[in-house]
N, C-alpha and C positions, 0 to 999 in steps of 0.2 A: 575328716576329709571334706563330707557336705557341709562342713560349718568354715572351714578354712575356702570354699569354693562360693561359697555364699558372701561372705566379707571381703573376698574379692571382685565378686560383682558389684558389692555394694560401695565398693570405694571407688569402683570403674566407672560408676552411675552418681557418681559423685563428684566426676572430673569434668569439666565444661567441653560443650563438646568441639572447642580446637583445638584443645589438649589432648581430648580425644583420637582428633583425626591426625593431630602429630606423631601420637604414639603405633597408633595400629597402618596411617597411610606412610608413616617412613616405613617402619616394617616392609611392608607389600610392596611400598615403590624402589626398596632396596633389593629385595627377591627380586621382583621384576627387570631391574637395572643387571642384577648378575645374569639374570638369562641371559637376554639382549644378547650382555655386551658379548657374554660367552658366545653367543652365536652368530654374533656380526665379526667378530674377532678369529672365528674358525672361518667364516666362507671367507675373509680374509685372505688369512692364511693359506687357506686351499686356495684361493687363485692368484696369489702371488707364486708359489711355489709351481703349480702348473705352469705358470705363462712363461717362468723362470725356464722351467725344466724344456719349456716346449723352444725356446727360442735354443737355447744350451744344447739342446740335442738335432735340432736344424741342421747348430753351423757343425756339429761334429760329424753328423752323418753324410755333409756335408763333404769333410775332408777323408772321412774313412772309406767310404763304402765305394769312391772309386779306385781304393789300393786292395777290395777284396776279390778275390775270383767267385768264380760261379759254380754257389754251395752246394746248388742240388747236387752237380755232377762229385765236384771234389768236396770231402768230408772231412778233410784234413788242409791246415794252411803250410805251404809250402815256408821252405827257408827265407828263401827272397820276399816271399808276404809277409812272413814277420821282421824281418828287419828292417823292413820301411813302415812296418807298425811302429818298430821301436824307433826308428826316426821321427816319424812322426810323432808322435806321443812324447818327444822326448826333448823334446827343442820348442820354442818360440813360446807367445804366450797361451797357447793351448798344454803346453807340454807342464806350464807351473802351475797352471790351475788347474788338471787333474791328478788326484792322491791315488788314485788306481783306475784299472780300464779294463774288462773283463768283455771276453766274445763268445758267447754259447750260442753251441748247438741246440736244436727242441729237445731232443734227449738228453739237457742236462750237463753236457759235456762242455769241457772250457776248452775254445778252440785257439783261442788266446788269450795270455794276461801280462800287465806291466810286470808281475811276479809270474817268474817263470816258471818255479816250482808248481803252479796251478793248472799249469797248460797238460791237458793230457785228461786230468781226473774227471772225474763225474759227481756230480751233488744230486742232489734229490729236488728238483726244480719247487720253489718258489712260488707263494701266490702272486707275487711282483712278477717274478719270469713269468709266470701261465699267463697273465695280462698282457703281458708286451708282446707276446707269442700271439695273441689275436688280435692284434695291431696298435694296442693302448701305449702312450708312452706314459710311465710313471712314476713320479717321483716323491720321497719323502727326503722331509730337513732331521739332521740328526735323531734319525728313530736307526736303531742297529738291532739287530739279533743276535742271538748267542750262535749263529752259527761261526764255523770253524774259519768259511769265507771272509766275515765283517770281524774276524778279531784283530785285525791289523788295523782299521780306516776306525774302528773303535777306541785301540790304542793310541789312536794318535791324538788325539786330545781335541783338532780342529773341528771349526765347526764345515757338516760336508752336507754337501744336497746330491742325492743320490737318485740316479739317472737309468730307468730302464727306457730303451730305445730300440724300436724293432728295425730291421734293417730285412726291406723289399727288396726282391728282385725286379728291378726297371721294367721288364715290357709286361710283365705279367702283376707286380703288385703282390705279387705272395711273400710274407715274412719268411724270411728263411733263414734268419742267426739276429738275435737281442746282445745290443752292447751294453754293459752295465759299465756304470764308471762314475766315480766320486769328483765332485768337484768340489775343491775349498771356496766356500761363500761368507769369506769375512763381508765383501761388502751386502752383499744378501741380506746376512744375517744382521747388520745393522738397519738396513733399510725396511725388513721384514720386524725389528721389534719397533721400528721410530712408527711404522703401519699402525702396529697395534695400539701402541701407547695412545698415538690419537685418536683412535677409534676407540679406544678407553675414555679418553678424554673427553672425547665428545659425548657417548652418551651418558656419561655421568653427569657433563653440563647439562646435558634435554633434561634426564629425570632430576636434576636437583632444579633446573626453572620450573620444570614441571610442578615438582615439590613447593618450591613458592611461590609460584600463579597459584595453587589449588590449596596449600596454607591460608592465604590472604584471603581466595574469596571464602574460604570457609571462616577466618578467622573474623572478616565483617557479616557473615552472616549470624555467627554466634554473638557476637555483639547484640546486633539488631535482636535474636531473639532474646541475649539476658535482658536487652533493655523492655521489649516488651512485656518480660517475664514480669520485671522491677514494677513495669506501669500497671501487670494487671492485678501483683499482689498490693499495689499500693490502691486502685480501686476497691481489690476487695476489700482491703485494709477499711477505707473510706466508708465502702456500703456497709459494712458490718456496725461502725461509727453510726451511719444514720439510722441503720435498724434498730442498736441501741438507742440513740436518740429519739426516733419515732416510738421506741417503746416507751421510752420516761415521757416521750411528750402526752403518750395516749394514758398513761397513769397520771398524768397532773391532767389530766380534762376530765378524767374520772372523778378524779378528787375535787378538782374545779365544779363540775355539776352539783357533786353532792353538797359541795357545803354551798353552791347558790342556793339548792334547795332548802338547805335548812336556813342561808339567809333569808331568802323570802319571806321563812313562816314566820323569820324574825321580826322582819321587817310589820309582815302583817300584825303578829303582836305589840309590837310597837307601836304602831298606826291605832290597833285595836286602843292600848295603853292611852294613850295620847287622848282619844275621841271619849273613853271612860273618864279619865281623872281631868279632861277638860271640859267640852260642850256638853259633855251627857251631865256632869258632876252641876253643870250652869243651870243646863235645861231641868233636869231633877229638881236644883232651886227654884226658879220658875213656876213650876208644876206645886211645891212645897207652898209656894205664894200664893198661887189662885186657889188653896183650900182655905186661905186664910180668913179667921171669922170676921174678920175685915168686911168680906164678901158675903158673908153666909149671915151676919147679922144685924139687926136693924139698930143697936145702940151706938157705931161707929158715922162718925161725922163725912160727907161729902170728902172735907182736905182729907180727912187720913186715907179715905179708898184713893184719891187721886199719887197721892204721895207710896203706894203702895202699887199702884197700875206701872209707876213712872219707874219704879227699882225693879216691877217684872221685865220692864221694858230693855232697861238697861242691862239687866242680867240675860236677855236674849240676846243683847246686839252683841256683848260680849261671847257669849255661847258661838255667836256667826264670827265674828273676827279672828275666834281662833279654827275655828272650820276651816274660814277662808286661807288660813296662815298655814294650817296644815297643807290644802289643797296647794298653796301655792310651793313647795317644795316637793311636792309629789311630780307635778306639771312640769314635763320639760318643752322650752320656747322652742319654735320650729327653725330646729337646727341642722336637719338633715340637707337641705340645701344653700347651708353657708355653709362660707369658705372656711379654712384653719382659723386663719389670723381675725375672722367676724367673730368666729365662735370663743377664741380665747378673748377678745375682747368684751362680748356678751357677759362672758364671767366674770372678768375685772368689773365692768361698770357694775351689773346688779349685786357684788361683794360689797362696792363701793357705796351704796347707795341704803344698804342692809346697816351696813356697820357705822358710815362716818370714816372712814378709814380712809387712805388711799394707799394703789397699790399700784407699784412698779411692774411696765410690760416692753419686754425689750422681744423682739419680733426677728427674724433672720429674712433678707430680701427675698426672697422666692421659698416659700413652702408649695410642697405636694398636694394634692387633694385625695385626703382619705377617704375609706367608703364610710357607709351609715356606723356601723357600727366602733369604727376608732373616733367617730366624729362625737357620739353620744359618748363614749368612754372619755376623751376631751374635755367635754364638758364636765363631766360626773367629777374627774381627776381635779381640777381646777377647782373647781365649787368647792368640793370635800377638803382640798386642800390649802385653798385661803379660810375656809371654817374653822380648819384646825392652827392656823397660825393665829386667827384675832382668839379662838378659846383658850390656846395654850404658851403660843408665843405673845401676847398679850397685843395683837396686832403689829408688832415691832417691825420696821423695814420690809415690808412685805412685798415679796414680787415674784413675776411669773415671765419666764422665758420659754423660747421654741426655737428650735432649729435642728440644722438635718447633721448626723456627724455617720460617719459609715455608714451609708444607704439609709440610715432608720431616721423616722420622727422623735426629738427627744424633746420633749416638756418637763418644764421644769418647776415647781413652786418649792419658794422658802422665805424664810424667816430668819431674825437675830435675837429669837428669844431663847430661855433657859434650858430648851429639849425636852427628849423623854427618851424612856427607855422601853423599844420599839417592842420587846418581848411580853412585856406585863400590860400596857397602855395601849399599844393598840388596838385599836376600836372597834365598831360594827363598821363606820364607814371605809376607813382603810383597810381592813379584810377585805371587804366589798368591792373596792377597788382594786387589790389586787388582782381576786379571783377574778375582776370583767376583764382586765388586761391582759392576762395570760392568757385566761380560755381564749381568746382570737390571736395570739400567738407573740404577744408582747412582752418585754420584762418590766417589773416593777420592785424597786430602790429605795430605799429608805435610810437615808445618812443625818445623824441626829447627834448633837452633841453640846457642850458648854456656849458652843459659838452661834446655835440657832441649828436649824434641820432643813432640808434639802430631799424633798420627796421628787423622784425622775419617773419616766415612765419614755421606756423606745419602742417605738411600733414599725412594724415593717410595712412600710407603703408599695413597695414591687411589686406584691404579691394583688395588691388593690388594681395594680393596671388594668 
């Protein structure tokens, strides 16, 4: 039972909630509609029937009560009283719209009736008579009792409105005999249902407009909230995206540092490399020379020390030139205050002028202004990768392009040489490159093939504003 009461809630909470309020507010606006109408429909009722009964027993008492004598004293109605009852009662159109006419006594007694057999007897008075006895007139439509009295006006199939009416004495006002009497109210009784049916009708229209004014705003409000519901799972949807995002990005800066770091040491090994099996390997010669017995003794002629001074000499200025030639790719030009399109042309001309080579620069009219660090990235990208087109692409078609494509800086260097294959072959410097681009939050590309290679690199300039 808790598990069948449970799956019912959980499918109730599962129903949007103008479905919701369709289900449980027709409900309640349909209860509500049958009280209403039931109760607008009985005072209705009741006062149709009263104002019915009260004008009905007006005109009658109207016609009776001055063919009755005076009850207190006489207890009994004379012959002549009743046959101008029955005259009365029995002619015009009073006489066909009442189906019986009944005159009691307070004690119960019928002092006269259209049925004459009644005249005489005594009943056991009535909550209807006790009322009319203390001066109420009262009437009900077709409600009969099993008394002995209503089994005739019962039998008769008509529909009757049945009339208690107390009958005063003139100067005093004291009831002193209630006429009871049926009248046939075909037209009553139609005009008494035509009452209710619109009175039905009517509030069934209030609560079914009601029902769709209070559908609608409920049903745009549920709107508005799935829609917001949709926006905020689709933001979390989103932030949970960049928390993942932010996490891969803060795992590639990790990884980015550490392997700077170890490029560095690399680098310095290199460097180290470089300065051992060059100028130091020169200078050592050098050093090897001035111990030579050239120097140290006296059987060697003038020309041979000089010819020997001139090859130390040589082998030092060589030892500087390649110093110099190291420094000079260590050294970067002061770039941080040129513009994009200075600095990409910087590395075209000194590529140019290294190699013999030229090299194609197609430039897009407006570039952005990066900050320091994509500017020096810029550079490094360009350099390393016109080095790599004249070492590998054999200097063939060389060029370098810039421009902006989706908000980003994209540079471009390629080549029309033979390619490689980017997994095994690349290098200390394009690792190095990669790793500067990305650590500031750029991507870097490498598209290499039969038809030459195509190194890109997109940096995000907004984030520079």
């Amino acid at each position: 039972m808790i598990r069948i009461l449970q799956n019912l809630v959980r499918r109730w909470s599962d129903l949007s909630l103008a479905l919701q309020f369709v289900v449980a507010g027709g409900f309640g606006l349909l209860a509500v509609m049958l009280v209403v109408g039931a109760w607008v429909t009985a005072q209705i009722r009741e006062g149709v029937i009263r104002n019915s009964a009260a004008t009905t027993a007006l005109y009658v008492d109207s016609v009776i009560a001055p063919l009755l004598p005076d009850l207190r004293k006489d207890q009994e109605l004379s012959d002549s009283v009743k046959r101008a009852l029955d005259e009365t009662l029995g002619q015009g159109a009073l006489g066909k719209r009442l189906e019986s006419f009944v005159l009691w006594r307070r004690d119960g007694t019928v002092l006269y009736a259209k049925d004459a057999s009644l005249i005489g007897r005594r009943f056991g008075p009535s909550d209807n008579l006790r009322s009319a006895f203390k001066g109420n007139v009262v009437a009900e439509f077709n409600t009969f009792d099993d008394d002995e009295e209503e089994e005739k006006e019962k039998a008769s199939g008509l529909p009757l409105l049945e009339i208690y009416n107390p009958v005063r004495e003139p100067w005093s006002g004291e009831v002193v005999a209630v006429t009871e009497f049926y009248e046939i109210a075909d037209d009553f009784q139609a005009t008494l249902a035509s009452a209710l049916w619109s009175s039905w009708l009517i509030v069934a229209g209030a609560t079914l407009a009601a029902f769709l004014l209070l559908s609608g705003i409920v049903l745009r409000g549920s709107r508005t909230i799935d829609d917001q519901r949709g926006a905020l799972r689709r933001q979390v949807s989103e932030l949970q995206g960049l928390v993942t995002q932010n996490s891969a990005l803060r795992m590639r800066v990790q990884r980015a540092s550490r392997r700077a770091t170890a490029l560095n040491e690399r680098y310095l090994r290199r460097i180290g490399a470089d300065l051992h099996d060059g100028p130091a390997q020169l200078v050592a010669l050098a050093a090897l020379r001035m111990d030579s017995p050239i120097f140290s003794s006296d059987g060697h002629s003038g020309e041979s020390r000089s010819t020997e001074i001139a090859m130390i000499r040589k082998t030092l200025e060589d030892a500087l030139r390649e110093i110099r030639g190291i420094c000079t790719g260590l050294v970067l030009p002061q770039i941080e205050t040129a513009a994009a399109p200075e600095i990409l042309r910087l590395a075209v001309n000194e590529h140019e002028l290294r190699t013999g080579t030229s090299v194609t620069l197609t430039l897009a009219g407006q570039l952005p202004e990066p900050g320091a660090s994509e500017k020096i990235s810029i550079y490094r990208f360009v350099q390393e990768g016109l080095n790599n087109a004249y070492r590998h692409g054999r200097g063939k078609d060389q060029a370098v392009s810039a421009g902006m494509k989706g908000g980003r800086l994209c540079v471009e260097v390629s080549d029309a040489g033979p390619g490689f294959d980017p997994a095994r072959v690349e290098g200390l410097g394009l690792a190095g490159l990669r790793e500067r681009v990305e650590s500031i939050g750029g991507q870097f590309e490498t598209l290499t093939g039969p038809q030459g290679t195509r190194l890109v690199i997109r940096l995000s300039v907004e984030e520079q504003a």
